[in-house]
HTML snippet that shows the backbone in 3Dmol.js (N, CA, C, O; Angstrom):
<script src="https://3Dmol.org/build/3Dmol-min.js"></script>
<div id="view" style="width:600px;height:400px;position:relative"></div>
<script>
const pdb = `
ATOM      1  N   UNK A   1     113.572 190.915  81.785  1.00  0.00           N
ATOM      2  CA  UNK A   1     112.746 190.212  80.852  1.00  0.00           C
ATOM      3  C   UNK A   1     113.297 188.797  80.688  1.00  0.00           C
ATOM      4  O   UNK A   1     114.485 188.649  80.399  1.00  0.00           O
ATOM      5  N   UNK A   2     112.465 187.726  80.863  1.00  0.00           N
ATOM      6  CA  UNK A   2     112.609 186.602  80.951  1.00  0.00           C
ATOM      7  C   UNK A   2     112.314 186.407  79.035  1.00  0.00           C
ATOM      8  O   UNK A   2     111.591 187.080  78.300  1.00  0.00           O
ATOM      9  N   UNK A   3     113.445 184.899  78.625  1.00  0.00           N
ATOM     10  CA  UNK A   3     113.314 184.628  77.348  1.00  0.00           C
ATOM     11  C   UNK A   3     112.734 183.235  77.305  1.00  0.00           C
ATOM     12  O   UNK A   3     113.250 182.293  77.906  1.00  0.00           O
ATOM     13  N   UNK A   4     111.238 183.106  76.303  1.00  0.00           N
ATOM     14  CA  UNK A   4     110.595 181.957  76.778  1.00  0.00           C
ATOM     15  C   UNK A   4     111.374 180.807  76.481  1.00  0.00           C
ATOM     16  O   UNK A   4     112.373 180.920  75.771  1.00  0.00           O
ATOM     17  N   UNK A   5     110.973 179.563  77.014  1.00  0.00           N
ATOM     18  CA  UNK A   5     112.045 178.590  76.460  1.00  0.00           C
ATOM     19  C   UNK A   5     111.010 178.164  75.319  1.00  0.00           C
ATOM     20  O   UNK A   5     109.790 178.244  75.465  1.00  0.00           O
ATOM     21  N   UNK A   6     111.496 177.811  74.437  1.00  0.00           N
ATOM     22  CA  UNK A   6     111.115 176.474  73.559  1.00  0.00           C
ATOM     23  C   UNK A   6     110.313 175.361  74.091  1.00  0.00           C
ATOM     24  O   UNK A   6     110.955 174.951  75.058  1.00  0.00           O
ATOM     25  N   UNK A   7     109.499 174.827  73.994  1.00  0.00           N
ATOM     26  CA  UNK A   7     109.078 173.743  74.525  1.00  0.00           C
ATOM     27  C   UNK A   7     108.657 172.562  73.526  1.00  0.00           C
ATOM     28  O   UNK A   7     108.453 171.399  73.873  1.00  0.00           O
ATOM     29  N   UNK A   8     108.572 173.031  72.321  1.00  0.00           N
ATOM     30  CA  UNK A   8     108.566 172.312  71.187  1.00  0.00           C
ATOM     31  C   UNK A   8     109.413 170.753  71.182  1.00  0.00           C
ATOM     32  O   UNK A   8     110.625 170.576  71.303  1.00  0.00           O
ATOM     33  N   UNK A   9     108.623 170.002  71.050  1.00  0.00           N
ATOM     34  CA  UNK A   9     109.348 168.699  70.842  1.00  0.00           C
ATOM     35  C   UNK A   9     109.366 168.196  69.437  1.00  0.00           C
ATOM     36  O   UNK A   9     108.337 167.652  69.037  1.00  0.00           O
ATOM     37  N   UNK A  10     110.796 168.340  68.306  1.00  0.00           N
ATOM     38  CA  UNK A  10     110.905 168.071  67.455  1.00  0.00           C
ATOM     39  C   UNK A  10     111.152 166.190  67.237  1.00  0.00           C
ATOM     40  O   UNK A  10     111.953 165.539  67.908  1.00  0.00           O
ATOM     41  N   UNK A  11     110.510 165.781  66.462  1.00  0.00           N
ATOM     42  CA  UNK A  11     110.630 164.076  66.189  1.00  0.00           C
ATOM     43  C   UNK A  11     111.123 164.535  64.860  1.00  0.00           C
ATOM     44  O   UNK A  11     110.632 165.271  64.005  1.00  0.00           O
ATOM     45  N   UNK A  12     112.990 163.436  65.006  1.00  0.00           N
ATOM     46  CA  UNK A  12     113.378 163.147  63.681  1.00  0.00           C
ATOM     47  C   UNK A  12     113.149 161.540  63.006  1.00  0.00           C
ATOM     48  O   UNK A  12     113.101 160.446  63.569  1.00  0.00           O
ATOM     49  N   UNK A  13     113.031 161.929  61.531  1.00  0.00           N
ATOM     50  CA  UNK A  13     112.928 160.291  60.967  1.00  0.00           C
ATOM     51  C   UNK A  13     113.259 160.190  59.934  1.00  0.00           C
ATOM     52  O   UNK A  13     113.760 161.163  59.369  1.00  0.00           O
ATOM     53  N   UNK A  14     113.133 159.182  59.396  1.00  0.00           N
ATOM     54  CA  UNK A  14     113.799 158.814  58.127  1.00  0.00           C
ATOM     55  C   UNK A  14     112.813 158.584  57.593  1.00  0.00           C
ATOM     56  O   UNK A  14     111.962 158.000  58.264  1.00  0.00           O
ATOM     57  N   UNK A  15     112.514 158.909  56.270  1.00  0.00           N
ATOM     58  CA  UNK A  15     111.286 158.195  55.095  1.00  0.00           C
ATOM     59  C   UNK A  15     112.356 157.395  54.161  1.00  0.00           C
ATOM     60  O   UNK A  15     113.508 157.769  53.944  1.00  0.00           O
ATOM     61  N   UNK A  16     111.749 156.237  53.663  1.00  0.00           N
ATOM     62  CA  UNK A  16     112.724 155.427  52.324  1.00  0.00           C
ATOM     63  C   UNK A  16     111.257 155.573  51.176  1.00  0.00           C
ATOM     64  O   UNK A  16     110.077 155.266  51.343  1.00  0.00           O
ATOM     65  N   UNK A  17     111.832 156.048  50.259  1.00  0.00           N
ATOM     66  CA  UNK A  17     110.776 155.553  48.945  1.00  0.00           C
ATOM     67  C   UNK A  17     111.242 155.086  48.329  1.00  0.00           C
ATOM     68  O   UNK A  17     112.421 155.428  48.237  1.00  0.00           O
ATOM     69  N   UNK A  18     110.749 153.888  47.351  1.00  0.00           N
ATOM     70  CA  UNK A  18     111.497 152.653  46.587  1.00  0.00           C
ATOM     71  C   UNK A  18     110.610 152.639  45.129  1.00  0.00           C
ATOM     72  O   UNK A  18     109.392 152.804  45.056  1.00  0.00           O
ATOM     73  N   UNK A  19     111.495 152.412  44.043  1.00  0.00           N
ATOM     74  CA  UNK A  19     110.625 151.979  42.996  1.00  0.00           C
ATOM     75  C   UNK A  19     110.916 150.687  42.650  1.00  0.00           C
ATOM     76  O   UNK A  19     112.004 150.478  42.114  1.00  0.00           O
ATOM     77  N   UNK A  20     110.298 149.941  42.813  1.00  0.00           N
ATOM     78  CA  UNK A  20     109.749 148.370  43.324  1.00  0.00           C
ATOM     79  C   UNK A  20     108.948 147.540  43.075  1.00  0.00           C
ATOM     80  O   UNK A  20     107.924 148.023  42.593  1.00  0.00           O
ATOM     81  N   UNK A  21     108.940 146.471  43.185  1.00  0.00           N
ATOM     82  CA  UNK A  21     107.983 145.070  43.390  1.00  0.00           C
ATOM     83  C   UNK A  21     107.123 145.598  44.540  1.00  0.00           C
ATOM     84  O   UNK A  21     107.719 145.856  45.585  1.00  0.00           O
ATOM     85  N   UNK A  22     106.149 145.742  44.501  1.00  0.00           N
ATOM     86  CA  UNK A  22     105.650 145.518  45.933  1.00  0.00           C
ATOM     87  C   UNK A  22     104.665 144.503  46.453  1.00  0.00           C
ATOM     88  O   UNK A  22     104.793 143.396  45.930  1.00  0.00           O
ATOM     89  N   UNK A  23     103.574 144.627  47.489  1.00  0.00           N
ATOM     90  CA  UNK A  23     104.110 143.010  48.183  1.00  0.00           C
ATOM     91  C   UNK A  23     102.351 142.718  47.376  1.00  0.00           C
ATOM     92  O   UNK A  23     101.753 141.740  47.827  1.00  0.00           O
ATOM     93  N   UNK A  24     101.740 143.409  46.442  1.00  0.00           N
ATOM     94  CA  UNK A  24     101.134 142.468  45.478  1.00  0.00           C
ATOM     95  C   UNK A  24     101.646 142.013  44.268  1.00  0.00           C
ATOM     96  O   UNK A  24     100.816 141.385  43.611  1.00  0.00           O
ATOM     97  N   UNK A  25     102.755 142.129  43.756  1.00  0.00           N
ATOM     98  CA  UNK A  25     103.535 141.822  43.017  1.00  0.00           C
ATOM     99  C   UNK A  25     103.968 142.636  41.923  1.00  0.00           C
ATOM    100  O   UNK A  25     104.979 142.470  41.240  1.00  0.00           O
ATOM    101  N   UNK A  26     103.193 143.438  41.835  1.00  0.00           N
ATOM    102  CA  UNK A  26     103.039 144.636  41.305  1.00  0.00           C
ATOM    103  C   UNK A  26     103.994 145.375  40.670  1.00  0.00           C
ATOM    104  O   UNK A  26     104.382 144.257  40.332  1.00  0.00           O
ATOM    105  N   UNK A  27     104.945 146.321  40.048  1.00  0.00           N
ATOM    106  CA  UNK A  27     105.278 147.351  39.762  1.00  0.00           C
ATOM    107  C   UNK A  27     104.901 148.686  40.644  1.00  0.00           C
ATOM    108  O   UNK A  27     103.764 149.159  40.626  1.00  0.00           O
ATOM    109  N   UNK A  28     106.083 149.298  41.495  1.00  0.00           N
ATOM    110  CA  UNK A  28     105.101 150.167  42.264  1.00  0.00           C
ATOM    111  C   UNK A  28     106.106 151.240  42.709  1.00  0.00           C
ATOM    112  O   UNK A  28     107.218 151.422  42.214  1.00  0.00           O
ATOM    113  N   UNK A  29     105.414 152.084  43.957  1.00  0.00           N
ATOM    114  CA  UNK A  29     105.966 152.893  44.374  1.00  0.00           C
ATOM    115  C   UNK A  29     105.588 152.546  46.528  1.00  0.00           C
ATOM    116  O   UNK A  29     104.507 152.613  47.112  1.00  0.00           O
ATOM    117  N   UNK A  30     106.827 152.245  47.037  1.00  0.00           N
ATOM    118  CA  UNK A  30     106.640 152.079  48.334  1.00  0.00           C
ATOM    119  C   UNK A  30     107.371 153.240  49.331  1.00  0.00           C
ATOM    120  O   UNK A  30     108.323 153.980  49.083  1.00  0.00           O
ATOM    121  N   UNK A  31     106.586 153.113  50.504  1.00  0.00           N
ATOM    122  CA  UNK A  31     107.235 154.302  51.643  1.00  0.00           C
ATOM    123  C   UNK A  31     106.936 153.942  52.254  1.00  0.00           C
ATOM    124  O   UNK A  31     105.823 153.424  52.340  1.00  0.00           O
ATOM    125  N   UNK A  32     108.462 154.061  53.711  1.00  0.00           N
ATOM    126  CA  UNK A  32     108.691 152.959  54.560  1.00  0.00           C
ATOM    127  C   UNK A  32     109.480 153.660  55.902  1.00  0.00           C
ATOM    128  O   UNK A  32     110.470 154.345  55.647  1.00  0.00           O
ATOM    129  N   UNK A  33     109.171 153.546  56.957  1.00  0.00           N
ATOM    130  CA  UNK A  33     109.834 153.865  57.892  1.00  0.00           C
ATOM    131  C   UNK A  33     110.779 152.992  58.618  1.00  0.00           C
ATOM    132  O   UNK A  33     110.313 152.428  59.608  1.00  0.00           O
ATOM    133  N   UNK A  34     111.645 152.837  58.411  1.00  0.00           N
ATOM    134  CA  UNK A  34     112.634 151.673  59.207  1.00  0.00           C
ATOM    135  C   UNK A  34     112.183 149.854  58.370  1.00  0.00           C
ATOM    136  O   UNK A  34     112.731 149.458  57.341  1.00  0.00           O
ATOM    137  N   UNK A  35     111.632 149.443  58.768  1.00  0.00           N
ATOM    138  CA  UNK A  35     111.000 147.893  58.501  1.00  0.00           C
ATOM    139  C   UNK A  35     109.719 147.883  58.154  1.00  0.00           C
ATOM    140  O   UNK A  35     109.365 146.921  57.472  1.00  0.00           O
ATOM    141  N   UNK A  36     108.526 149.081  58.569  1.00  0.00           N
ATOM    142  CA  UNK A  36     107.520 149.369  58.570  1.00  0.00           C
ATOM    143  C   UNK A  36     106.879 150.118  57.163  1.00  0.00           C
ATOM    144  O   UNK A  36     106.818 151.325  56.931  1.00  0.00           O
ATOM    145  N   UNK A  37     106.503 149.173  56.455  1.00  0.00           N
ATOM    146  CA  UNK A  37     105.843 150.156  55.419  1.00  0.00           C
ATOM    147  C   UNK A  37     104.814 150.611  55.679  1.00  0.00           C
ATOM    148  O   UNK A  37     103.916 150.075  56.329  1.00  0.00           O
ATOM    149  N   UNK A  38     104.831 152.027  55.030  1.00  0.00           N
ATOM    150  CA  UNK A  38     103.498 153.105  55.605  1.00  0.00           C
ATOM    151  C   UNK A  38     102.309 153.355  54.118  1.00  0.00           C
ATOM    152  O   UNK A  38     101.158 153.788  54.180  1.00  0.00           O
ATOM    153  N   UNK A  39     103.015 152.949  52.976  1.00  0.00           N
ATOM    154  CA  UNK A  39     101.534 153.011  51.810  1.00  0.00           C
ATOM    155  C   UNK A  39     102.807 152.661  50.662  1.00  0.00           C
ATOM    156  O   UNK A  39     104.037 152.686  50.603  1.00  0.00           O
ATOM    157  N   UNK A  40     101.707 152.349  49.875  1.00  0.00           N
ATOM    158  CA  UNK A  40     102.506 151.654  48.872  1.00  0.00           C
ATOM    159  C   UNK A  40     101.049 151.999  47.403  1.00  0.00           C
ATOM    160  O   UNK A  40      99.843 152.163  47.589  1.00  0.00           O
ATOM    161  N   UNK A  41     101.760 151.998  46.180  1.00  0.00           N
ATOM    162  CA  UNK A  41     100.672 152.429  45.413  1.00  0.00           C
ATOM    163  C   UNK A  41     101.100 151.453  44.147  1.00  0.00           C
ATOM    164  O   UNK A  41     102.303 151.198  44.197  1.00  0.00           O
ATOM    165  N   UNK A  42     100.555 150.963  43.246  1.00  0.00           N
ATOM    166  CA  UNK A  42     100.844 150.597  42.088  1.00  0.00           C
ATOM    167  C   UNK A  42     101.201 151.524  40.736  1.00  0.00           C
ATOM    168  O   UNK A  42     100.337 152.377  40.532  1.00  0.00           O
ATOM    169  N   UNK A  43     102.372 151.521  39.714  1.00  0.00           N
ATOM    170  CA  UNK A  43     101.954 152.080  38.668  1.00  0.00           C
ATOM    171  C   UNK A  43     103.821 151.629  38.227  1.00  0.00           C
ATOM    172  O   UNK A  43     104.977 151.751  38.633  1.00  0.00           O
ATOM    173  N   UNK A  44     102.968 151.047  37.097  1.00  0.00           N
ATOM    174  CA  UNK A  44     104.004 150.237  36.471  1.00  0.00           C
ATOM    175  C   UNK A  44     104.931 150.984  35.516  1.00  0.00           C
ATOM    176  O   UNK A  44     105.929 150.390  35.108  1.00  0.00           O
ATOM    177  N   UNK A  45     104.660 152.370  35.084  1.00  0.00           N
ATOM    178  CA  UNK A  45     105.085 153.402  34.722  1.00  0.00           C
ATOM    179  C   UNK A  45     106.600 153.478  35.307  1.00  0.00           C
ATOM    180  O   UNK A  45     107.410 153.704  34.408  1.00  0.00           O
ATOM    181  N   UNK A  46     107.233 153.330  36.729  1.00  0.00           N
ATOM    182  CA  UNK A  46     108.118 154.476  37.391  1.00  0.00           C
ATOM    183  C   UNK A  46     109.187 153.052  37.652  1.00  0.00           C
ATOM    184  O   UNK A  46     109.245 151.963  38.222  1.00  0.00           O
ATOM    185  N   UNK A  47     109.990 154.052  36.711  1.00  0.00           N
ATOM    186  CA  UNK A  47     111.697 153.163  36.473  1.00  0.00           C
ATOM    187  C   UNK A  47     112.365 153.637  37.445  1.00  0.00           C
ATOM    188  O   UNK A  47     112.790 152.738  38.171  1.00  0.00           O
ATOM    189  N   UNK A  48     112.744 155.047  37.895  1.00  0.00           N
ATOM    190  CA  UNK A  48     113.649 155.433  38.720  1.00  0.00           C
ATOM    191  C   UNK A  48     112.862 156.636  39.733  1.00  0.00           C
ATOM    192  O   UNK A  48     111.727 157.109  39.794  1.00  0.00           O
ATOM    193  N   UNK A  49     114.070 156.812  40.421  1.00  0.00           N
ATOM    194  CA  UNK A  49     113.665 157.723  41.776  1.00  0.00           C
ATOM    195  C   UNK A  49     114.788 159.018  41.295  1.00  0.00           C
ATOM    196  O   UNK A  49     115.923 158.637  41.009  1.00  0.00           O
ATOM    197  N   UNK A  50     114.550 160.243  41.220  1.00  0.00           N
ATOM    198  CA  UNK A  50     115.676 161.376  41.525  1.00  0.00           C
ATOM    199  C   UNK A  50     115.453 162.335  43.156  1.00  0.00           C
ATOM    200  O   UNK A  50     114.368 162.831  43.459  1.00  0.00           O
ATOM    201  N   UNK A  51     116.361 162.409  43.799  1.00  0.00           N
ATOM    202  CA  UNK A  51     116.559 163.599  44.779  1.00  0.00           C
ATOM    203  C   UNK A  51     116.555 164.702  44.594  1.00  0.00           C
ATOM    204  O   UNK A  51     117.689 165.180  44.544  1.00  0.00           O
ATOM    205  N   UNK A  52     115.597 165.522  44.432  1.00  0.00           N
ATOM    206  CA  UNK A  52     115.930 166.906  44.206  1.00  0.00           C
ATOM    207  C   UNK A  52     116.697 167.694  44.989  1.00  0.00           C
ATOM    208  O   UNK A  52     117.071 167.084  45.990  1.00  0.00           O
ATOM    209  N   UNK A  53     117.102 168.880  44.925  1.00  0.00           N
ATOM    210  CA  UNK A  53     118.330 169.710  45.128  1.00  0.00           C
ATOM    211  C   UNK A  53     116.971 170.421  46.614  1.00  0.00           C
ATOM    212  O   UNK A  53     117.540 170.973  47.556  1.00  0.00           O
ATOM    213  N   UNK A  54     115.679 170.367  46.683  1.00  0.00           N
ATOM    214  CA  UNK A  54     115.211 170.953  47.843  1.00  0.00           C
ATOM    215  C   UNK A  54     114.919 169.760  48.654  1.00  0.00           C
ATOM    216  O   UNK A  54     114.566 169.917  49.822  1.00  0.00           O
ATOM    217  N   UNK A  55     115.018 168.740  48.216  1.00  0.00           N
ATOM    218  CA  UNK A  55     115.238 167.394  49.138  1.00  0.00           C
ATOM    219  C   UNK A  55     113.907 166.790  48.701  1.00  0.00           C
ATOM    220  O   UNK A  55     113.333 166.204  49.619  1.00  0.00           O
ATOM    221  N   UNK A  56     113.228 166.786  47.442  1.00  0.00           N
ATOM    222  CA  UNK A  56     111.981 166.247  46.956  1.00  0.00           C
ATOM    223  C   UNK A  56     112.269 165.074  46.837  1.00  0.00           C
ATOM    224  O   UNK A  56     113.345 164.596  47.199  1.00  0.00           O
ATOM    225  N   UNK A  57     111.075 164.269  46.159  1.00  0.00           N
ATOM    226  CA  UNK A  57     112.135 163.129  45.391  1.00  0.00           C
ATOM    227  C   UNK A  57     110.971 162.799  44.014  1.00  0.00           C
ATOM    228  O   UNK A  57     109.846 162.305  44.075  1.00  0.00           O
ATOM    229  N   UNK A  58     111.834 163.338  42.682  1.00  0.00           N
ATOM    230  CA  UNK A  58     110.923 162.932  41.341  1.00  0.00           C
ATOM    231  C   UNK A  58     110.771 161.923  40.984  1.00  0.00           C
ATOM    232  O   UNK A  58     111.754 161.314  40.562  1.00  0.00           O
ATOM    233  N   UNK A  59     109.239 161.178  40.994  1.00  0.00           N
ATOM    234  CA  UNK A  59     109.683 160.303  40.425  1.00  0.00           C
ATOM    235  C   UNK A  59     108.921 159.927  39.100  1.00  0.00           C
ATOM    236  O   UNK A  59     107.841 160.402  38.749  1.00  0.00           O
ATOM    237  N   UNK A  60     109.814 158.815  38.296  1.00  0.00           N
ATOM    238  CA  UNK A  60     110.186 159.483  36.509  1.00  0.00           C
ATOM    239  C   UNK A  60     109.645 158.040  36.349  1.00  0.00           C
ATOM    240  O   UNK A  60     109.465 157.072  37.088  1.00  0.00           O
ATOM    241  N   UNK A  61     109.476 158.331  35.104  1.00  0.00           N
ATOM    242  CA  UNK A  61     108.974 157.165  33.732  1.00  0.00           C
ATOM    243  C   UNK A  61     110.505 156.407  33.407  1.00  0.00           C
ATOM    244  O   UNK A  61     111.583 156.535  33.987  1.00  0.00           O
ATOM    245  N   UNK A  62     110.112 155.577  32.236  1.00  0.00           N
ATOM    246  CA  UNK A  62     111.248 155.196  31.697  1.00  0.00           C
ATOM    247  C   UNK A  62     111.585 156.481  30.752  1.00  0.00           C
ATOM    248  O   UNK A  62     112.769 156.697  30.494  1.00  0.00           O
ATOM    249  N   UNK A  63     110.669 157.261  30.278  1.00  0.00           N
ATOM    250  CA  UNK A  63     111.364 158.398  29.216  1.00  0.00           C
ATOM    251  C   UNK A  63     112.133 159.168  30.313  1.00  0.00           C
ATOM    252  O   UNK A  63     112.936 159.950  29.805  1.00  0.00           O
ATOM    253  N   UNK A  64     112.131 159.183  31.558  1.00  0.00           N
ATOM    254  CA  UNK A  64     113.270 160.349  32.408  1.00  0.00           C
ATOM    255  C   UNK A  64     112.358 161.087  32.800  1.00  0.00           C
ATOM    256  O   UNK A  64     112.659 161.617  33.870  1.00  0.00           O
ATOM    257  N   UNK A  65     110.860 161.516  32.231  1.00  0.00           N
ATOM    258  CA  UNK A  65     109.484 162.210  32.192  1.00  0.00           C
ATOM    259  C   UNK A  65     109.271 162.232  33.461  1.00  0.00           C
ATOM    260  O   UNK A  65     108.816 161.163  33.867  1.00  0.00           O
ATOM    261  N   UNK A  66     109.462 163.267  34.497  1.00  0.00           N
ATOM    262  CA  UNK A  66     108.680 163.063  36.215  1.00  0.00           C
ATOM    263  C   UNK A  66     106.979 163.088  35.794  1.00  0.00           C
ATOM    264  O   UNK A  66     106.371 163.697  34.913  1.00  0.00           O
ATOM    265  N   UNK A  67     106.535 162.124  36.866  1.00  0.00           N
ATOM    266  CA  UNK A  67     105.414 161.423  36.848  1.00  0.00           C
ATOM    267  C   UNK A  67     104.844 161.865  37.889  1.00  0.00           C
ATOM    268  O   UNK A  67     103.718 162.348  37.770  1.00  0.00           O
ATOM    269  N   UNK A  68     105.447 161.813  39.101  1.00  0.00           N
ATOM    270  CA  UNK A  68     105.438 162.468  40.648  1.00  0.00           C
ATOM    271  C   UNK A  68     106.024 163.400  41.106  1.00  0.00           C
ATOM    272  O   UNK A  68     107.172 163.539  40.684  1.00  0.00           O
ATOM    273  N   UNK A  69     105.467 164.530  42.248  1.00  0.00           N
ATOM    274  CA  UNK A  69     106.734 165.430  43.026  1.00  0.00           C
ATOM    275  C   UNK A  69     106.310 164.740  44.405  1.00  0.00           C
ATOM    276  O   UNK A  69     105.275 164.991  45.022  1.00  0.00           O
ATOM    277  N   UNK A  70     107.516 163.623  44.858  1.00  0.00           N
ATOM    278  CA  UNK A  70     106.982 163.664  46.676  1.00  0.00           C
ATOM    279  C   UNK A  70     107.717 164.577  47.478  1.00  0.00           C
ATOM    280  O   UNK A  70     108.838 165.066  47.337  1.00  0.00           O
ATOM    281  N   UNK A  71     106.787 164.708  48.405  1.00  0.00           N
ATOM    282  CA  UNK A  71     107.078 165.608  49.274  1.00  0.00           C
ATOM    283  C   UNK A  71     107.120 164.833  50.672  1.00  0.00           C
ATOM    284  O   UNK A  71     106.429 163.821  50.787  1.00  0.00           O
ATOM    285  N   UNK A  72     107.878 165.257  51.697  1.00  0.00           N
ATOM    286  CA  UNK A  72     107.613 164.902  53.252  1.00  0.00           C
ATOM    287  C   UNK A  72     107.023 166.092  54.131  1.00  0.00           C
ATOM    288  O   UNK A  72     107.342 167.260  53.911  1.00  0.00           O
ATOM    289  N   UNK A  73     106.414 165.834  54.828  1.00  0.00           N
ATOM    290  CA  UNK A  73     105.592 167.140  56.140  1.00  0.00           C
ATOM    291  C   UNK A  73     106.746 167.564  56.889  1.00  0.00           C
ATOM    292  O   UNK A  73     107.746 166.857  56.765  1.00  0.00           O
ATOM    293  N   UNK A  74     106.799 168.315  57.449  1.00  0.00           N
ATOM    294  CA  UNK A  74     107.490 169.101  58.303  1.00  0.00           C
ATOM    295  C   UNK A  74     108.658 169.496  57.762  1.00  0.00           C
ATOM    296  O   UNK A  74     108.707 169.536  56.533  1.00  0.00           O
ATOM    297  N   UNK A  75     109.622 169.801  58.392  1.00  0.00           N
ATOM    298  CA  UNK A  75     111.564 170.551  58.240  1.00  0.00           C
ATOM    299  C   UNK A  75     112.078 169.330  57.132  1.00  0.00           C
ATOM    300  O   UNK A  75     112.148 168.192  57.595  1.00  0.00           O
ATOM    301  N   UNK A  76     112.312 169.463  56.197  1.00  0.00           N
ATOM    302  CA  UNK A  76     112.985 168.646  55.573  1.00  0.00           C
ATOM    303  C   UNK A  76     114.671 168.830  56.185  1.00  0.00           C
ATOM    304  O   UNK A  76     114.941 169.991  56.491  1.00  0.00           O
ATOM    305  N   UNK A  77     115.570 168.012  56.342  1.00  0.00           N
ATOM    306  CA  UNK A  77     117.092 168.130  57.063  1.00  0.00           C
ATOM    307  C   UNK A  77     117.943 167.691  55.848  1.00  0.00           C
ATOM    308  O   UNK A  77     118.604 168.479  55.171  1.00  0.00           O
ATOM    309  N   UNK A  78     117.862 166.339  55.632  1.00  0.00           N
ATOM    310  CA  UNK A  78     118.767 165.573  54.744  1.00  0.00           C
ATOM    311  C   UNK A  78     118.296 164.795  53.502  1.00  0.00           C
ATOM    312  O   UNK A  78     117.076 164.841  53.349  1.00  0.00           O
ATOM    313  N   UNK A  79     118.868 164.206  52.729  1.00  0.00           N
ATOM    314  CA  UNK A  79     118.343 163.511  51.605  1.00  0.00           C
ATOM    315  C   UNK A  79     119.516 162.831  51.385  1.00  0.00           C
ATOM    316  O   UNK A  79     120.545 163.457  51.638  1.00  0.00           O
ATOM    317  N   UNK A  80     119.646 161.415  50.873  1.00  0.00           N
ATOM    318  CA  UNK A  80     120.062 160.293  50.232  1.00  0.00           C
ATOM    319  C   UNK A  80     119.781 159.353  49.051  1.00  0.00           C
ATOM    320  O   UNK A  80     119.348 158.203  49.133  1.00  0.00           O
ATOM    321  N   UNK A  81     120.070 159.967  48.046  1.00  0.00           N
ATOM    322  CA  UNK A  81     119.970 158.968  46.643  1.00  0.00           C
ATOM    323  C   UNK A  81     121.147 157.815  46.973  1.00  0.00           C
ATOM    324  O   UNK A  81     122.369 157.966  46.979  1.00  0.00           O
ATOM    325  N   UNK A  82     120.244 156.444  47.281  1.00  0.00           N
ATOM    326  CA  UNK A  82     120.980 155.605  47.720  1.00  0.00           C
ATOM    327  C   UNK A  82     121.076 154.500  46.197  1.00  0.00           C
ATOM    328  O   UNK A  82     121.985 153.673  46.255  1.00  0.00           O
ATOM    329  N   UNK A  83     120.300 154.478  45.054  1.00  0.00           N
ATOM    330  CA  UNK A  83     120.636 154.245  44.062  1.00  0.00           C
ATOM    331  C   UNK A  83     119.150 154.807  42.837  1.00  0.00           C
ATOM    332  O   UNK A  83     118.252 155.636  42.986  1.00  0.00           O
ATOM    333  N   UNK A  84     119.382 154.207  42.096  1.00  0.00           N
ATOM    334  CA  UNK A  84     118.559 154.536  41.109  1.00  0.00           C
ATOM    335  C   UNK A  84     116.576 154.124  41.359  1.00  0.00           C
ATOM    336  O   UNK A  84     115.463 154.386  40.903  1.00  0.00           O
ATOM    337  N   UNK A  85     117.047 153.594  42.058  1.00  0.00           N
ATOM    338  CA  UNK A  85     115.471 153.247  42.789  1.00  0.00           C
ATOM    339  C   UNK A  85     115.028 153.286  44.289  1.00  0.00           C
ATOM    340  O   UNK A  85     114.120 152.638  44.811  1.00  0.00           O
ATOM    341  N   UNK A  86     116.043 154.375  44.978  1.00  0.00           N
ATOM    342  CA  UNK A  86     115.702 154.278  46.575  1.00  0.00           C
ATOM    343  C   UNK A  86     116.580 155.676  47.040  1.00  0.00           C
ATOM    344  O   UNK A  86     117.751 156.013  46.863  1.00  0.00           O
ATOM    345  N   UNK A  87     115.376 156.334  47.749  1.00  0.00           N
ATOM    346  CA  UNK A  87     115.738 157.617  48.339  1.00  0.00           C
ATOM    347  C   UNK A  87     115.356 157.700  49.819  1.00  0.00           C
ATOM    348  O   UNK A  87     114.207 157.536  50.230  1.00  0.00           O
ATOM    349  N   UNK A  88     116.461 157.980  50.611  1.00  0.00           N
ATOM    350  CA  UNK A  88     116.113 158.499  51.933  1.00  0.00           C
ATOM    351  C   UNK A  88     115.731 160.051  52.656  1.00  0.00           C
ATOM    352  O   UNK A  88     116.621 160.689  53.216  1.00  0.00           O
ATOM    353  N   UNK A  89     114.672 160.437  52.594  1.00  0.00           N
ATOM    354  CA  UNK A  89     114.747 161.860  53.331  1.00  0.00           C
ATOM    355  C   UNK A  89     114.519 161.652  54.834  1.00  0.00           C
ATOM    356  O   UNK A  89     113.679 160.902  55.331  1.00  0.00           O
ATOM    357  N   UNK A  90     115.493 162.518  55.552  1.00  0.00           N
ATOM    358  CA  UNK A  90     115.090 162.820  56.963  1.00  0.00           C
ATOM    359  C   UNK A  90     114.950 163.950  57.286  1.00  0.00           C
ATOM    360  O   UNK A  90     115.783 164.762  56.883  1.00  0.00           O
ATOM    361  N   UNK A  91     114.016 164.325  57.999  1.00  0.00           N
ATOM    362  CA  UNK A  91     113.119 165.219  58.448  1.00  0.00           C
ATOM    363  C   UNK A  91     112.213 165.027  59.773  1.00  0.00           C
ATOM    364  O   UNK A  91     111.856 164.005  60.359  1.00  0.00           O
ATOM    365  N   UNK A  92     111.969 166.438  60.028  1.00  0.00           N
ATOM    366  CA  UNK A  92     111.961 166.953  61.561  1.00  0.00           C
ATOM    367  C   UNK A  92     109.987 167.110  61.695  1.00  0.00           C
ATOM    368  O   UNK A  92     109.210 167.308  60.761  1.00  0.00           O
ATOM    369  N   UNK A  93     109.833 167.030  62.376  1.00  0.00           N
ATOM    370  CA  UNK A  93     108.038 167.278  62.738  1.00  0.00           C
ATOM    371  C   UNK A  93     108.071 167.557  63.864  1.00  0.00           C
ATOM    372  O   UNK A  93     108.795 166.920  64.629  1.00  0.00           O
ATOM    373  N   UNK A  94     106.916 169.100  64.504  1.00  0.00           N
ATOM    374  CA  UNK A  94     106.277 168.789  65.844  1.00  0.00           C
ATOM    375  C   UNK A  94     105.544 167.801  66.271  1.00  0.00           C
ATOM    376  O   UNK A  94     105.142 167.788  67.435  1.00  0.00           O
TER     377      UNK A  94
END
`;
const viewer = $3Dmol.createViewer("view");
viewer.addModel(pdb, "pdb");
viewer.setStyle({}, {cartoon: {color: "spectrum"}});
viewer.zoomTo();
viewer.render();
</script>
């Protein structure tokens, strides 16, 4: 008995989400792949970013109040609370 191989091609990446200025001047929430921002939303509400312990990332009011749950698609791998307003998740996709 032959064991099939895998043929699956996993792509890893990095997501950054920022709570930010963004580029209408705005108060906001941005997500970014490397240099490349991929959507960006307004809401003048969101002071900080938290990492959750399943690699989410909450993000909160000035009361501490989560406002958002983001999520990324596929294998979540790693997470980085790089400060109070910027989180890195990397994660795996077919």
């Amino acid at each position: 008995m032959h064991d099939k191989k895998d043929n699956t091609h996993h792509t890893r990446a990095g997501l950054t989400v920022r709570a930010c200025v963004i580029r209408d001047g705005t108060q906001g929430i941005s997500l970014s792949m490397g240099e490349r921002v991929l959507g960006e939303w307004t809401d003048n509400r969101v002071t900080r970013l938290l990492l959750t312990d399943d690699l989410k990332v909450s993000i909160c009011g000035g009361d501490g109040n989560r406002i958002y749950l983001f999520s990324v698609p596929g294998k979540r791998i790693s997470g980085e609370q790089l400060s109070e307003t910027e989180v890195v998740i990397t994660f795996e996709m077919n």
